[in-house]
KEMI-168015 format. One record per residue: residue in one letter; x, y, z of N, C-alpha, C in turn. Coordinates in steps of 0.02 Angstrom, whole numbers, padded with zeros to 5 digits, always signed. Layout:
// KEMI-168015
aXYZXYZXYZ/...
END
This chain:
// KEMI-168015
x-01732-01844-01170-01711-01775-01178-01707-01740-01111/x-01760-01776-01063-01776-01742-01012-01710-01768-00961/x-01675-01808-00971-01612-01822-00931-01563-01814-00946/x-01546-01798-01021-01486-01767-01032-01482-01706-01016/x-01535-01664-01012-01548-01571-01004-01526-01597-00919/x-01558-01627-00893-01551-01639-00798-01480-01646-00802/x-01447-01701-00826-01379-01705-00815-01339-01664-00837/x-01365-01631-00901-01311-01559-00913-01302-01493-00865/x-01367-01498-00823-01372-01449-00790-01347-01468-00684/x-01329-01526-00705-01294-01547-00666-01219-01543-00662/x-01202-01556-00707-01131-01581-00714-01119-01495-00728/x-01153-01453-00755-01121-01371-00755-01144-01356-00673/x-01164-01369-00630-01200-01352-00565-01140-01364-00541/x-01085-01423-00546-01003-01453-00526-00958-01414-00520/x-00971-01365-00581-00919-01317-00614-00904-01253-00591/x-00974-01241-00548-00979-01164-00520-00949-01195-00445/x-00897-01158-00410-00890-01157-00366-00930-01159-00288/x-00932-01184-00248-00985-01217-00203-00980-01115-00173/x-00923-01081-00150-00937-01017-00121-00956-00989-00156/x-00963-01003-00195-01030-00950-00234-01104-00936-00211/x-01097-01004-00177-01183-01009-00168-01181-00995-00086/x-01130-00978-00038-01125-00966+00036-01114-00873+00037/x-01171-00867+00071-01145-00782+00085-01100-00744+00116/x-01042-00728+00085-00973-00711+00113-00992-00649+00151/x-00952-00650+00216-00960-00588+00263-00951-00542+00221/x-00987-00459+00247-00947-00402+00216-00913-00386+00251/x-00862-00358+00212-00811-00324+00248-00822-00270+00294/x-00784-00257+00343-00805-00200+00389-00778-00134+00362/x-00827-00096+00351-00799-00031+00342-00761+00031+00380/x-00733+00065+00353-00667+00102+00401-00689+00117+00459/x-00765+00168+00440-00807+00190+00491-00811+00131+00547/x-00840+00067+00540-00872+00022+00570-00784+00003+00631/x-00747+00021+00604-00677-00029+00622-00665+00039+00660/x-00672+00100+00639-00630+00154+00681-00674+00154+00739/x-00750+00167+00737-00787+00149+00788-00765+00088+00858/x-00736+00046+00842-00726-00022+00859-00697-00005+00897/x-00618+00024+00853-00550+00032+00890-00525+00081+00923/x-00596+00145+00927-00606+00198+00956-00638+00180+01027/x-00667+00135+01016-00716+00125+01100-00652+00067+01131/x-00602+00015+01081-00580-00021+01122-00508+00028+01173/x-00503+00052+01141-00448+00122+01158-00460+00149+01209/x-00528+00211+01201-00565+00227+01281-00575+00160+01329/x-00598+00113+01309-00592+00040+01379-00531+00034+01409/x-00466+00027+01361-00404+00016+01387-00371+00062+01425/x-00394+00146+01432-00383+00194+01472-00426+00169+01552/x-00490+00178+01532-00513+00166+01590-00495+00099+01636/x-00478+00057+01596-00449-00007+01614-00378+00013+01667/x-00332+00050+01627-00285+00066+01654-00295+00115+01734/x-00352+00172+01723-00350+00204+01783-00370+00148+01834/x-00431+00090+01834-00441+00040+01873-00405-00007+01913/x-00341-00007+01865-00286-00035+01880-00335-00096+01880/x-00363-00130+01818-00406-00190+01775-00342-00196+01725/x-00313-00275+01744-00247-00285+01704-00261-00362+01683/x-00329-00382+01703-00364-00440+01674-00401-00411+01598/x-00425-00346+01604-00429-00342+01521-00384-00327+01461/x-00316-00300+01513-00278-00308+01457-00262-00375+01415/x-00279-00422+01466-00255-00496+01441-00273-00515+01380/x-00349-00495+01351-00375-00503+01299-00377-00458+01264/x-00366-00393+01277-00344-00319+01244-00309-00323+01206/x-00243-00346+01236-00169-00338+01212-00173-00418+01160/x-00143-00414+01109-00114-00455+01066-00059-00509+01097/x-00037-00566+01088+00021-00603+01126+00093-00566+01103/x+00102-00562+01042+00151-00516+01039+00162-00446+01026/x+00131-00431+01089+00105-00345+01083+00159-00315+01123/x+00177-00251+01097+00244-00222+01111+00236-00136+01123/x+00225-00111+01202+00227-00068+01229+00294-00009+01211/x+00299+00024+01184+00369+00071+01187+00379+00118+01244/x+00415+00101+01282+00431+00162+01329+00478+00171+01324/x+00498+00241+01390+00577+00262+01373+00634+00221+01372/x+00612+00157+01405+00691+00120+01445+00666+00076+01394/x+00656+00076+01345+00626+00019+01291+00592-00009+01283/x+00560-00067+01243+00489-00112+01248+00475-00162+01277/x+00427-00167+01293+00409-00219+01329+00358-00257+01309/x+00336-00318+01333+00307-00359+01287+00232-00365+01353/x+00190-00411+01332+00110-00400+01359+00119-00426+01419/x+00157-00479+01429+00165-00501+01521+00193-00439+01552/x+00223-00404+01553+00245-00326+01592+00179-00269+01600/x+00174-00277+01523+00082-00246+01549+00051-00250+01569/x+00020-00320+01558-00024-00345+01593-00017-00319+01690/x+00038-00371+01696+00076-00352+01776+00059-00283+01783/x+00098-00210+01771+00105-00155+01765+00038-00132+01788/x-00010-00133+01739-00085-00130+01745-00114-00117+01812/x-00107-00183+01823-00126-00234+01868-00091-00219+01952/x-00056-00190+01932-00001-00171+02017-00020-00070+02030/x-00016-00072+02083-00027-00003+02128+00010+00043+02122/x+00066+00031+02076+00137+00097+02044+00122+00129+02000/x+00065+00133+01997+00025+00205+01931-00038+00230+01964/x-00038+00289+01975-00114+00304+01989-00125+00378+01940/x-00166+00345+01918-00215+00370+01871-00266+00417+01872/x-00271+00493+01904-00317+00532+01923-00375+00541+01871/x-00349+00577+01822-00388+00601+01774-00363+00577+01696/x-00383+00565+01651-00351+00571+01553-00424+00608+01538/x-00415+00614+01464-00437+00660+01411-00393+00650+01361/x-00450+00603+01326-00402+00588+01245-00456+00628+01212/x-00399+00645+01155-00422+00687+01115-00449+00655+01039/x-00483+00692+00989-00496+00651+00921-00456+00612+00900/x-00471+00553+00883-00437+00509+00855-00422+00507+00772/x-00379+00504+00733-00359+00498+00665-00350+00419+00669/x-00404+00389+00638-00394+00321+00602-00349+00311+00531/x-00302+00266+00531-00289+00244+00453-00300+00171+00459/x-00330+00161+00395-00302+00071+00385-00258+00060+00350/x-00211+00024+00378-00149-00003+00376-00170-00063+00296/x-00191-00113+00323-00225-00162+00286-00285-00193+00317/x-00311-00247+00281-00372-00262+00284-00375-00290+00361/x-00322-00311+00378-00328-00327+00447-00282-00293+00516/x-00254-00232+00475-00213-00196+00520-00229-00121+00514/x-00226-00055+00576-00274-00007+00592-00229+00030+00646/x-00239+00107+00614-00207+00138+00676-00249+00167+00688/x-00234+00199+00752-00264+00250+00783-00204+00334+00804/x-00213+00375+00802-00174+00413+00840-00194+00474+00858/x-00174+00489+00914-00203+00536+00941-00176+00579+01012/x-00187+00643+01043-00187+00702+01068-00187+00661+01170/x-00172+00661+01214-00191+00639+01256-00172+00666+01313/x-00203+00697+01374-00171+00748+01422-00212+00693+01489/x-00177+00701+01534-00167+00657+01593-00150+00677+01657/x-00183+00649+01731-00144+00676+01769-00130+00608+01803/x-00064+00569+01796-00033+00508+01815+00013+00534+01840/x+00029+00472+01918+00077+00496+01932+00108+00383+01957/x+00182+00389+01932+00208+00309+01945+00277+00324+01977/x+00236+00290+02037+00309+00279+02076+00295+00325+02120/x+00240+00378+02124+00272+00445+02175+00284+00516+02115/x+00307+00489+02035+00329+00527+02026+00257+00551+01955/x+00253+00631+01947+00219+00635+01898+00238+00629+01841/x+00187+00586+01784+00221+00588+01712+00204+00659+01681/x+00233+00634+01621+00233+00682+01582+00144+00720+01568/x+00112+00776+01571+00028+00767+01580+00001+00785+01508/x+00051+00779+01429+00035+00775+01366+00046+00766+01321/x+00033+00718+01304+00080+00675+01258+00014+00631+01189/x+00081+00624+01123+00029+00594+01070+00044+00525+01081/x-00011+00482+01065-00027+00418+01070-00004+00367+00982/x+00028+00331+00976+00004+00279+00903-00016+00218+00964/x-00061+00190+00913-00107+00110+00952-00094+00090+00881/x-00066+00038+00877-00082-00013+00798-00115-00072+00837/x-00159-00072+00782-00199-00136+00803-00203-00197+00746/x-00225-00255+00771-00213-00290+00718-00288-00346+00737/x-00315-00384+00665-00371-00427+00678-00347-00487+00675/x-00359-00523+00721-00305-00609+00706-00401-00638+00747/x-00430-00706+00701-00470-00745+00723-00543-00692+00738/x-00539-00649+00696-00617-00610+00703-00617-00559+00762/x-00545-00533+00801-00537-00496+00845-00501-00433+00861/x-00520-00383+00868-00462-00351+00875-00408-00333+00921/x-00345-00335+00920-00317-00337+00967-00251-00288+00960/x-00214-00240+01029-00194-00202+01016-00128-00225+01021/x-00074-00210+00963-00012-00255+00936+00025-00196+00970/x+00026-00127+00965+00065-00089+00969+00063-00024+01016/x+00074-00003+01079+00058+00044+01083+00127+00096+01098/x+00102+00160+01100+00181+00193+01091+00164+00278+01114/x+00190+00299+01158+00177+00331+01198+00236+00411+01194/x+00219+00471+01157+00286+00522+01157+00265+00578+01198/x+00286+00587+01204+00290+00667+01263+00260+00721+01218/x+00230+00750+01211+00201+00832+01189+00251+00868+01210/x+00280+00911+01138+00327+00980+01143+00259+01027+01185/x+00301+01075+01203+00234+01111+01229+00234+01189+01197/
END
C-alpha cells in the first residue's frame, strides 16, 4: 500500500510543472524602473557634458536612434559626437520627469530641460522638451530613443 501511495505521489509530482517549484523574479515596479531610468538619464547628461562617449556605448541600445534637425542618426554618430570637442556643455537642468510604461519591457521618460550648450561655436537652443524611450533587452536597460524639440517660449 505503502508503494502504490509513493508512486502515486510520484507520478502526480511529474504532472506539476518543474517552474512551479523555482522562484520566478518579481517584476519591477514602475516606481523601481522610473527610478532606474531617471538616474540612467541624469548619467547620460553628465556623460555628455564630460564629453564620456565610452558610456554611451553601453547606454545607448545598438539600434538606438537620436532625432535631430538634419535627421536621425544611429549610436556610432553618438557615440563619436559625445566623444569629440564640438559640443561644450556649460551648464543643464532637467526638469521632473513623467514616466510611462510603454510595456513590460519598454519605458518613457519625458521631460522639461534648459541648457547652456554651445556646438560648433554656435549656441543651441537653451530649452527644450526631451522623449528618451527606453527599452530592456537581456536584464538591461538601454536607451532606444532619444529626441530632442526646442521649447516655444
Amino acid at each position: 500500500m505503502k508503494l502504490i501511495i509513493a508512486l502515486g505521489c510520484l507520478a502526480l509530482s511529474a504532472l506539476i510543472p518543474a517552474a512551479s517549484y523555482a522562484a520566478e523574479p518579481a517584476a519591477q515596479s514602475d516606481d523601481a524602473i522610473k527610478a532606474t531610468l531617471t538616474s540612467l538619464e541624469h548619467q547620460s547628461w553628465d556623460a555628455w557634458k564630460a564629453r564620456n562617449g565610452k558610456f554611451y556605448e553601453t547606454f545607448l541600445s545598438e539600434d538606438h536612434l537620436d532625432v535631430q534637425p538634419g535627421g536621425p542618426i544611429g549610436k556610432k554618430d553618438v557615440v563619436a559626437g559625445v566623444g569629440s570637442p564640438a559640443c561644450v556643455v556649460a551648464s543643464f537642468n532637467l526638469g521632473p520627469m513623467t514616466f510611462t510604461r510603454i510595456s513590460p519591457d519598454t519605458a518613457a521618460l519625458v521631460y522639461h530641460t534648459e541648457q547652456d550648450t554651445k556646438c560648433g561655436g554656435h549656441a543651441i537652443p537653451p530649452a527644450s522638451w526631451i522623449t528618451s524611450i527606453y527599452v530592456n533587452r537581456d536584464g538591461r536597460w538601454q536607451n532606444f530613443l532619444f529626441n530632442d524639440v526646442t521649447a516655444s517660449k
